[in-house]
N, C-alpha and C positions, 0 to 999 in steps of 0.2 A: 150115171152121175155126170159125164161128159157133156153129155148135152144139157143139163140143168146149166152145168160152168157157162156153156157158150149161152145159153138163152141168159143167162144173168151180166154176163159182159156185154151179151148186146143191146142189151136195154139200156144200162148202164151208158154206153158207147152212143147210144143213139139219143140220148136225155143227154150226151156233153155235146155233141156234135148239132142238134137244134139249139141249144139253150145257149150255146155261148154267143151265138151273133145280135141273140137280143139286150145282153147284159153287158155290152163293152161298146165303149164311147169309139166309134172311130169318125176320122175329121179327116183324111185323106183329099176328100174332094173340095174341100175350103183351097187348098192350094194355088189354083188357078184364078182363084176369084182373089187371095190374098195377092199375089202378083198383075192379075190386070190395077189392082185399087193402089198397092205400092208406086207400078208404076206411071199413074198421076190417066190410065186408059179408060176412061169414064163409060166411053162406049162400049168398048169390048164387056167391062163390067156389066153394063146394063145387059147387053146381046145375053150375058152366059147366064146372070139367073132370071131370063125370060125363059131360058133353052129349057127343053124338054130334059133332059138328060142330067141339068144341075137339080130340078124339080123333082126327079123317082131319086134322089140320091137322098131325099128325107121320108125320112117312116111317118106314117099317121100319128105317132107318139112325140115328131120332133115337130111337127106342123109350125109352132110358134115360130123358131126360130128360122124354119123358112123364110116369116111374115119376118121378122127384124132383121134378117141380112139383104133382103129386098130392098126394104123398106130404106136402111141405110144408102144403100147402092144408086135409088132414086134421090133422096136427099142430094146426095154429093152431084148426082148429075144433071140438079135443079129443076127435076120432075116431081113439085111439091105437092101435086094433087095426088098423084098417083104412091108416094111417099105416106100418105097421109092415109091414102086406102088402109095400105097395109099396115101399118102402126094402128089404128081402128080395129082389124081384125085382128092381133094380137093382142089388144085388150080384151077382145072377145074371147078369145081363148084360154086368156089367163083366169078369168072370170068362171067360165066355164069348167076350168082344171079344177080351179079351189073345190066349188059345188060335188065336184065327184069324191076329191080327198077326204071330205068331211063324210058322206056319205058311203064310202069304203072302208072307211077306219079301219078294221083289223084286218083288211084283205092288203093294205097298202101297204099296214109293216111287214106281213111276209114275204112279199115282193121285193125284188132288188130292184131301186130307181130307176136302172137305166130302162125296166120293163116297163117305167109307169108312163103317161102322158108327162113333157116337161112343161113346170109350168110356170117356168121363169124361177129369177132370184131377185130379191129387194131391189137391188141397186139397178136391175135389168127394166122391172115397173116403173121405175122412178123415172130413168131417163129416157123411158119412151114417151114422157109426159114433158118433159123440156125439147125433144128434138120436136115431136109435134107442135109445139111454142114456136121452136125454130122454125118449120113450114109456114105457119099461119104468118109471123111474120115476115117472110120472104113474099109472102101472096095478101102484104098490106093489109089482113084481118088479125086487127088488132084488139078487137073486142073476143076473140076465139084463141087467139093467142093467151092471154089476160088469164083466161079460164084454164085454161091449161098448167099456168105457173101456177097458180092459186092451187091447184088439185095435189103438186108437186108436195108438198108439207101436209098436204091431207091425205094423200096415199101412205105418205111414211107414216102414221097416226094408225091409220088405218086396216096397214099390214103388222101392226102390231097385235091389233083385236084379232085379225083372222089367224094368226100364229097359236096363238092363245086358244081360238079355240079347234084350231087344227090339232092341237097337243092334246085338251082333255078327248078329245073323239080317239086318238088315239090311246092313250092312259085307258079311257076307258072300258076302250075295246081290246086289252093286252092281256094275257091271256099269260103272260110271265109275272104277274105283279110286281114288276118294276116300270119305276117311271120314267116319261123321258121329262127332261129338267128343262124350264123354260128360260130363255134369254131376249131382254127386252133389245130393241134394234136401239135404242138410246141414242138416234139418230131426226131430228125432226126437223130441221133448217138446214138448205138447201143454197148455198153461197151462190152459184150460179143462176139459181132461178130467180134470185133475188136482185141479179143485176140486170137478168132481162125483164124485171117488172120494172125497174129503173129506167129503162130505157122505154120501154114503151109509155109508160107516165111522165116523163121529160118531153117524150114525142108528143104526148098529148096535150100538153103547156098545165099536168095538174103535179104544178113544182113540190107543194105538203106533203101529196105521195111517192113520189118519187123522190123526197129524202129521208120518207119514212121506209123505203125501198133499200136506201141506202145503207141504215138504220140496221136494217135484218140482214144484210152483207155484214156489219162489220157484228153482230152479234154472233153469226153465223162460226166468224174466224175465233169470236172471245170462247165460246161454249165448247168448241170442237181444235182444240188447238195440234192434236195428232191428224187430225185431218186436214186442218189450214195451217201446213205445217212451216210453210213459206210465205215469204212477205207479200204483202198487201200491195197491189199497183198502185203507183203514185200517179197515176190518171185517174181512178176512183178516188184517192183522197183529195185530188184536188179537182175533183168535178164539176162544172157550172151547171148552174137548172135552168141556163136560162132558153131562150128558144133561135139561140143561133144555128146556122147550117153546118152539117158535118157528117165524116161518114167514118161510119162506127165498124170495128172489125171483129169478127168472131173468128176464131181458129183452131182448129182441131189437129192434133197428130196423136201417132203412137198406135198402138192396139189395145184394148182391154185386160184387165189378168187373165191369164188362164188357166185353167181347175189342173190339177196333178195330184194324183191318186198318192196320198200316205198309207204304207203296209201297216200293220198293226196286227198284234196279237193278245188273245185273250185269253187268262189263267181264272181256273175256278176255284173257286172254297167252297168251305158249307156257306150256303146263304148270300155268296156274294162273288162279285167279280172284279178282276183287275184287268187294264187295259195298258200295255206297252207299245209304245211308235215314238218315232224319232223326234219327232215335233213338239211330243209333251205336252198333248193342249188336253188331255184328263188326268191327274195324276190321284185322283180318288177313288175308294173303293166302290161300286156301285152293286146296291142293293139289287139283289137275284136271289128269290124262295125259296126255289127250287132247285138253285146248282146245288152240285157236289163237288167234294177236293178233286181234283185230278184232271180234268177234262182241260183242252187247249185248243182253240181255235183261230184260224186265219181270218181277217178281214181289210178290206181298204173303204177309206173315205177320201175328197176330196179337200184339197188347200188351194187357197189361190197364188199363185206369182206373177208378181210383177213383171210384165215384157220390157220395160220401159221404151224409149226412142233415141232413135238415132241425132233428133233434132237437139239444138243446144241452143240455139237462138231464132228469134224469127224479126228477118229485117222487113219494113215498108217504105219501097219509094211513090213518091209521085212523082215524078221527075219536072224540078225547076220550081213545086209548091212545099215538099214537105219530107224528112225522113225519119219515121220512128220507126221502134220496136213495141214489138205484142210481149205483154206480160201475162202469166201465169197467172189465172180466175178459179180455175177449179182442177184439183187434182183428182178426176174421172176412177183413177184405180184405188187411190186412199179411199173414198166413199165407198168403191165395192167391197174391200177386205174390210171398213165398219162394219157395214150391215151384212155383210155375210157371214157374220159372226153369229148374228140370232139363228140364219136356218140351219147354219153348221152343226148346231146343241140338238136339231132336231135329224140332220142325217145321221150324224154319231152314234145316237141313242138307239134310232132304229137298226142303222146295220149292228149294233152289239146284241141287241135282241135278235136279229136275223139271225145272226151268227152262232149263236148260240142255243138258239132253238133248233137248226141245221145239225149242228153239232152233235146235240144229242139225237135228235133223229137218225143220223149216221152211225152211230155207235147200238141205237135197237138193231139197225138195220143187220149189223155182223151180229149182235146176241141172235136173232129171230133164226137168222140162217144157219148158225152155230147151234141151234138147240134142236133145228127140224134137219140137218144134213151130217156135216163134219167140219172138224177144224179149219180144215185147210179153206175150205169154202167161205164158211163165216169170216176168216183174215179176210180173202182177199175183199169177197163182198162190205166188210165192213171198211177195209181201204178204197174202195173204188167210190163208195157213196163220201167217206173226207174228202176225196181228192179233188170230184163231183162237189160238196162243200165249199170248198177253198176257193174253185174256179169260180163258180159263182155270184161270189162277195165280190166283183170288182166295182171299183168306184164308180159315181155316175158324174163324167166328164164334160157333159154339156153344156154349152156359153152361147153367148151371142158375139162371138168373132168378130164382126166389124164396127165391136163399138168401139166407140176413139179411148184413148187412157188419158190425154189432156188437154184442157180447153184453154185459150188463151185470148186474149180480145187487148183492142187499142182504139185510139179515137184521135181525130184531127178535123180541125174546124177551121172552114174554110168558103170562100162565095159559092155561093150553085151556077152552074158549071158541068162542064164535061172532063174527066178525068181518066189519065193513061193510070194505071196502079201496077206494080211490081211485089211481089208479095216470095221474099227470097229464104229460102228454110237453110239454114245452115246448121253445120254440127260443128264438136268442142274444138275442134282447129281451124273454126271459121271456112269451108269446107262449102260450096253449094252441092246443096242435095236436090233440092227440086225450085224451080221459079213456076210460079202461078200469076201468068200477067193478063191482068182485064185492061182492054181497050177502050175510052172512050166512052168511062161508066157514068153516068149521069147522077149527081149529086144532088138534086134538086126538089128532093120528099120530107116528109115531116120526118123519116128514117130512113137514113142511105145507109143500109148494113152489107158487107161484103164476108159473106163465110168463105172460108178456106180450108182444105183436110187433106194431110198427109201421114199418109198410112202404116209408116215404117219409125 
């Protein structure tokens, strides 16, 4: 009988000891790369996610986000071609994740996420479609640019259909007959993308559109007022169309939310289930056929939180032509906690299915051993597969880390020209945190835009 114990502990032991490095988010090596980009080190940036050693630190499952923390690191270090590769191959990927989810259906709810292919979040699609905008206008393709904002409101359209039918492939592959509840993204206009159609239409002297550009900014702030939850710059409302020289600022800081796994636990009845966590975001009973009273399971999903920034203001000199400040165009993390709302109803649903299907499979697992051995056996086996259970419901903490959390832009018009710029980040006690100064920038394009990003 001893030796049955240890061959059932090791299996056991050896099912925890494989299984958990594929089900837990670790972000460890972000580190190095969050401090070269904080501190304003562009190159060292670039060097480390060229290096071999930043590159094995992603699994084939994380592949995407490889391609968008590159792909960023390029952006900021004005390597827009190469920026653009890899935002391209990330669409690729995304594209290609959906196709299999649909196609796996029931194999993907018994799966804990972090073992699946990641394959993005709304808000992470969306704005791979405005920083690519972003490139194409830095490299003066403004017909490619154009396309890209355009796609911006049609992907959110979009990822609405394919949620929809990533849910019934799942419904209908469930094998609990409980559903997962669908949630529309109820998010389809894009405040930011809407001012760089503006500007590229202003550039192009087609003034109609580009105050019809205008038009879907400010409908953008009326429709989504949690979203546009601050005031409107008073350089967009008082915007000319007409085709004087200026040079227009885009500015980024901050870092993105980041996913933080919520505990929860699940009580059964006949027929149905209840879910408790600290957050409250189910507070209904949810239909389960097959539960019984008594049964209790561990699980976690992910929430997003706000990082926010250090930044409190952002001043612009030109020294001896001009001093403004950048105002707040889009808030980058309100738009991800929107739309992360629709696939949240879909990780929720699945891990409460996981969980519970787990659950009772654990509990055969001590009856089976309990009926062909002895008691003592069946406890522990029947504890060792919850415990095995438990651990393996952790959240799937995955993001794209260097996306900025807020976008801020400013404009100043002025002769064409060569121009010193000063671009000073300060925080709430007026504070310099970082100066980003362009020497000798040349003002003299249909669009003089100067991005800007600080990472902290």
């Amino acid at each position: 009988m001893f030796s049955i114990k240890k061959a059932a502990f090791t299996a056991v032991l050896i099912t925890v000891l494989t299984g958990c490095a594929s089900i837990r988010t670790n972000t460890d090596y972000y580190d190095p790369l969050l401090h070269d980009l904080a501190a304003g080190q562009k190159e060292e940036a670039v060097i480390l996610v060229n290096s071999e050693k930043f590159t094995e630190s992603f699994a084939d499952k994380d592949l995407l986000l490889l391609k968008l923390e590159r792909a960023m690191v390029f952006q900021y270090a004005g390597d827009y071609e190469k920026s653009l590769e890899e935002f391209e191959s990330a669409e690729r990927i995304i594209e290609d994740a959906y196709t299999k989810s649909i196609s796996k259906g029931a194999t993907s709810l018994l799966l804990n996420d972090n073992a699946l292919d990641y394959s993005g979040e709304v808000y992470e699609n969306l704005y791979i479609s405005v920083f690519k905008a972003l490139n194409y206008l830095n490299l003066n393709k403004f017909d490619e640019a154009y396309v890209e904002i355009r796609s911006v409101n049609d992907k959110l359209k979009e990822l609405d259909i394919r949620n929809e039918n990533y849910i019934d492939a799942l419904n209908s592959a469930d094998s609990t007959d409980a559903s997962i509840i669908m949630r529309d993204i109820d998010y389809y206009n894009n405040a930011l993308a809407n001012y760089l159609s503006f500007l590229i239409f202003r550039a192009d002297r087609e003034q109609d559109k580009a105050r019809i550009s205008l038009e879907s900014f400010d409908q953008a702030r009326k429709t989504y007022p949690d979203i546009y939850d601050f005031p409107s710059p008073d350089f967009i409302k008082n915007a000319s169309f007409d085709n004087g020289n200026r040079i227009n600022f885009l500015i980024f800081a901050g870092q993105s939310p980041r996913k933080v796994p919520v505990g929860a636990r699940i009580t059964t009845f006949d027929g149905f289930v209840t879910v408790s966590d600290p957050s409250g975001y189910w507070v209904e009973p949810i239909f389960f056929p097959f539960a019984r009273y008594g049964w209790n399971f561990k699980f976690e999903f992910p929430e997003l939180r706000e990082e926010g920034t250090l930044v409190h203001d952002i001043e612009i000199e030109i020294p001896g032509v001009d001093t403004l400040r950048a105002e707040l165009v889009e808030n980058i993390a309100n738009v991800a906690r929107r739309t992360f709302e629709s696939s949240k109803s879909i990780t929720f649903f699945k891990s409460v299915s996981r969980s519970v299907l787990k659950g009772i499979a654990a509990g055969k697992i001590g009856q089976a051993v309990k009926k062909n051995s002895n008691d003592l056996l069946g406890f522990l086996a029947g504890t060792a597969a919850n415990i095995l259970s438990d651990i393996s419901e952790n959240a799937d903490l995955r993001s794209w880390i260097t996306l900025p959390a807020y976008s801020f832009a400013a404009e100043t018009e002025l002769p064409p020209g060569e121009y010193d710029v000063i671009i000073n980040y300060l925080d709430s006690d007026g504070r310099l945190l970082k100066q980003d100064i362009r020497r000798s920038f040349k003002a003299d394009k249909r669009l003089n835009l100067i991005n800007s990003y600080f990472f902290d």
